[in-house]
N, C-alpha and C positions, 0 to 999 in steps of 0.2 A: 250809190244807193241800191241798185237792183243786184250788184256782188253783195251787198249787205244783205236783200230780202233772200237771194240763194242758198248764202250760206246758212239761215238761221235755218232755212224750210228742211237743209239737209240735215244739221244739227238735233232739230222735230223728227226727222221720218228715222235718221240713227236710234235717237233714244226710243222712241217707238217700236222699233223693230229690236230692240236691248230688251224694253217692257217685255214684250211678246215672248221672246226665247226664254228669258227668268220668269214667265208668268207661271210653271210648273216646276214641281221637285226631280222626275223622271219621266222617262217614253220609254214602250217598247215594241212588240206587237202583240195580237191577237192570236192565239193559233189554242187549238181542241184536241181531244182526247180522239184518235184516231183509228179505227178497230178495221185490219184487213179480214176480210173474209175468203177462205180459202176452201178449194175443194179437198174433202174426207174420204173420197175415194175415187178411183180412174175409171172411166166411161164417156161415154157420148154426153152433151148436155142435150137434152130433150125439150126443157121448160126452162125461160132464166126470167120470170115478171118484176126485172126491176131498169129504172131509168136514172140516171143522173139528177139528182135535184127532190128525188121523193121521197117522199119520209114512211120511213117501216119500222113497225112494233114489235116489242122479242116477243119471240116465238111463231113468230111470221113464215108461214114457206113460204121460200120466193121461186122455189124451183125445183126440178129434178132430175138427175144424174142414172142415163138407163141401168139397168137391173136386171133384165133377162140372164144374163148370164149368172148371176148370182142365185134368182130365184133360181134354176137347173141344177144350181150347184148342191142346193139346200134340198130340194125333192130327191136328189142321188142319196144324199145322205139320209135321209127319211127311209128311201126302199131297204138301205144298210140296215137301218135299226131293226126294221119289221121282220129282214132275211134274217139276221141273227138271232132275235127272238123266236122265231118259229122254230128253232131248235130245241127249245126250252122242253123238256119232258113232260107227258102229263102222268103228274105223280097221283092221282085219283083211278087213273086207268092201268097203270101197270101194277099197283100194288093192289088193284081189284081180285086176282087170283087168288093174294096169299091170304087177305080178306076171307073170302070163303072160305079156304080151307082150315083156319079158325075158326067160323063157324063151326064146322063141321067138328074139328078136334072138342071145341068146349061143348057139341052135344052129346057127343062121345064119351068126354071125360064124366058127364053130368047121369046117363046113361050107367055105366059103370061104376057111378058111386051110388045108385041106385041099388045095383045088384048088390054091391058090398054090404048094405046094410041087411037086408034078407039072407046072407050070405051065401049069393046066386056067383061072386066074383070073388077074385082072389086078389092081394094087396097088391101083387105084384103088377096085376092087368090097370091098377087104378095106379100105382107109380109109372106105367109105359105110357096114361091118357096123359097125368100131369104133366110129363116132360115134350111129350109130341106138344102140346098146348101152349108149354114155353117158348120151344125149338120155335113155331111159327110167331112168335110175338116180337121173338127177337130177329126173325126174316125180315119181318114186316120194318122193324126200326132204322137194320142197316140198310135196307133197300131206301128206302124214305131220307137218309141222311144221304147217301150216294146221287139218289135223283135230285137234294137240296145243295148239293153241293154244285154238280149242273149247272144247275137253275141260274143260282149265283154267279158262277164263271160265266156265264153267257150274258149276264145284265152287265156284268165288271164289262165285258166286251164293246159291251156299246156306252159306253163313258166317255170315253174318246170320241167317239161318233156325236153324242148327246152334245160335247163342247163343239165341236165344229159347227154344228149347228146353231147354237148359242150363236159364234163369233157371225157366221151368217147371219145372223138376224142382226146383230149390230153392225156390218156391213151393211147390209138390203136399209135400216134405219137411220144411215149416212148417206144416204143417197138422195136423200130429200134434200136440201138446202134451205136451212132453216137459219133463218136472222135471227142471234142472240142477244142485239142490245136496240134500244132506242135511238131512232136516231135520222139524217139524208145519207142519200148517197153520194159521196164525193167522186167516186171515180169507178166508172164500169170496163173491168179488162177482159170479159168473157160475152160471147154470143152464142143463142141456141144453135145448135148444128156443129159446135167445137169440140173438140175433144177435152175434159179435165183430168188432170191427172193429180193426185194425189200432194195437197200440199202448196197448187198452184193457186195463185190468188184471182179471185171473182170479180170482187169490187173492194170498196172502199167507201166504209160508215162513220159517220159522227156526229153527235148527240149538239146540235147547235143552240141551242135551249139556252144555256151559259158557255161564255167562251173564258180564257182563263186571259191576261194582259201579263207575258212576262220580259219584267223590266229590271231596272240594275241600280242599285244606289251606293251610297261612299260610306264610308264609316262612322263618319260623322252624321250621316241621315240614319244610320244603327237605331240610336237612341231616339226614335220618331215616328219608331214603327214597330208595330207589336202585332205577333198574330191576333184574328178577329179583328182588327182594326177598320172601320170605315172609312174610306176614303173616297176623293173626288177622282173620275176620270172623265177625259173629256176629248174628243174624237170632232177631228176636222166636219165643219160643216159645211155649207153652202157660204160662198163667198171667204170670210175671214173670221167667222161666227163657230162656233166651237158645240157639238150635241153635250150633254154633261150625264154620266151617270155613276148610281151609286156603285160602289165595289167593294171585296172582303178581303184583306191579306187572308192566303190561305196557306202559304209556304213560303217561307227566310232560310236561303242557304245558308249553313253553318258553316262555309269556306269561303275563301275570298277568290277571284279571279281575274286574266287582265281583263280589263274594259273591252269588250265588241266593236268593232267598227263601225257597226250599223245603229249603235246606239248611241245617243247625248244621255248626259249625266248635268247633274246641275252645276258640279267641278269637273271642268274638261280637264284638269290639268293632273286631276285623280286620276292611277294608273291601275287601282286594283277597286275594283266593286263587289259588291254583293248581289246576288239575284233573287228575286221575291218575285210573287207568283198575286197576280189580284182575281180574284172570280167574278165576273161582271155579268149579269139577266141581260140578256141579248133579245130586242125588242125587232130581230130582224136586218137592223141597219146594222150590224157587226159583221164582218168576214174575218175569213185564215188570213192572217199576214199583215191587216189593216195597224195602222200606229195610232197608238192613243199615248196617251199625257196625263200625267197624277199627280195631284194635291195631299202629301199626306200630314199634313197642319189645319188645311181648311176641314171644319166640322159638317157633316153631313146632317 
């Protein structure tokens, strides 16, 4: 009798524990969009305000990477521009001379056409005023085109200068650390007082808001699953009790692969799966790497 009540109870806890494993169509895990942050340029870090665990807004400084040397670099190139400008001719002041002495010709010429008319002057004296009058018009032009040409070669000079300076300021503006996406901090590789170098990574961001569950199904769960589809997932609870939340197919690989080690399928004996991607609102109790379980028949 009590070989009879043993075996039935094992019989009970088998199919129980059968129920349980087939109560879902696939598992996979949790895991998020992952954003390393790295440093934009080599220097001392000076400032780094962020911690493991806290959550930062884009556009956030979190910190600052020193700059003295950059700022020195940028004021060297500023004294360059000002040096080579000051070369620059003043075309007001050197063609002041020829200036006048046009005056002087057109009161001359004006003078002498005076007398022509009384005829106090003779045609030839009023052809020497016109042309003296010309001769200076035309001093004054090529003088003016020479000093603008100058002018010009010396601004063209500092073009080059004008850019390095540009690139400075977008150096000297990488130097901040500034948080680009939403999101905690997963993982801090840098302390104030270290040195960064360009490209080295800081920390480690991600947006836990939604985590994505990517799981694996057969071919024959193909036809059962459609993107935007809502689905059941359901994530170990306290004791043998299951948390349940909603989820959206948001990706169905269009290739097939072997099955994961680390994953059940609802045919263990299926050798090639498919992987789909669920985006599940994470109310906090979700982690990276947690396993969850999906219903994609049951109606939400």
């Amino acid at each position: 009798m009590k070989q009879t009540i043993f075996a039935t109870l094992v019989i009970l806890s088998l199919i129980s524990c059968s129920a349980k494993e087939q109560a879902f169509d696939a598992s996979g895990t949790f895991e998020a969009v992952e954003t390393i942050v790295s440093a934009e340029v080599t220097g001392l870090i000076n400032t780094l305000n962020i911690e493991e665990g806290k959550e930062l807004k884009a556009g956030e400084i979190v910190g600052h990477i020193d700059s003295t040397q950059l700022y020195l670099k940028k004021k060297q190139l500023e004294a360059q521009v000002v040096a080579v400008l000051g070369k620059r001719p003043d075309v007001t002041a050197q063609v002041a001379p020829h200036r006048e002495q046009l005056k002087q010709a057109v009161n001359e010429q004006q003078r002498i056409s005076n007398l022509l008319m009384v005829d106090a002057a003779t045609a030839k004296q009023m052809d020497d005023g016109n042309a003296q009058v010309a001769i200076i018009k035309k001093q004054i032009a090529a003088q003016e085109s020479a000093l603008g040409i100058t002018s010009a070669s010396l601004n063209k000079e500092t073009e080059p200068l004008n850019m390095q300076i540009e690139q400075v300021n977008d150096q000297l503006a990488k130097c901040r650390i500034v948080n680009k996406t939403v999101g905690s901090v997963l993982v801090k590789y840098a302390e104030v007082n270290e040195m960064a170098i360009a490209g080295k990574p800081l920390y480690k961001v991600s947006d836990l808001s939604t985590m994505i569950l990517r799981a694996y199904i057969t071919d024959k769960q193909l036809s059962s699953v459609k993107l935007g589809q809502k689905v059941e997932v359901l994530v170990d609870d306290v004791g043998e009790k299951y948390k349940t939340y909603e989820g959206i197919v948001e990706w169905i690989s269009d290739k097939a692969e072997f099955t994961p080690k680390t994953i059940q399928t609802k045919d263990e004996r299926t050798n090639l799966v498919y992987a789909v991607k669920i985006r599940v609102k994470n109310d906090g109790y979700l982690k990276i790497g947690m396993y969850g379980e999906i219903n994609f028949l049951k109606k939400i």
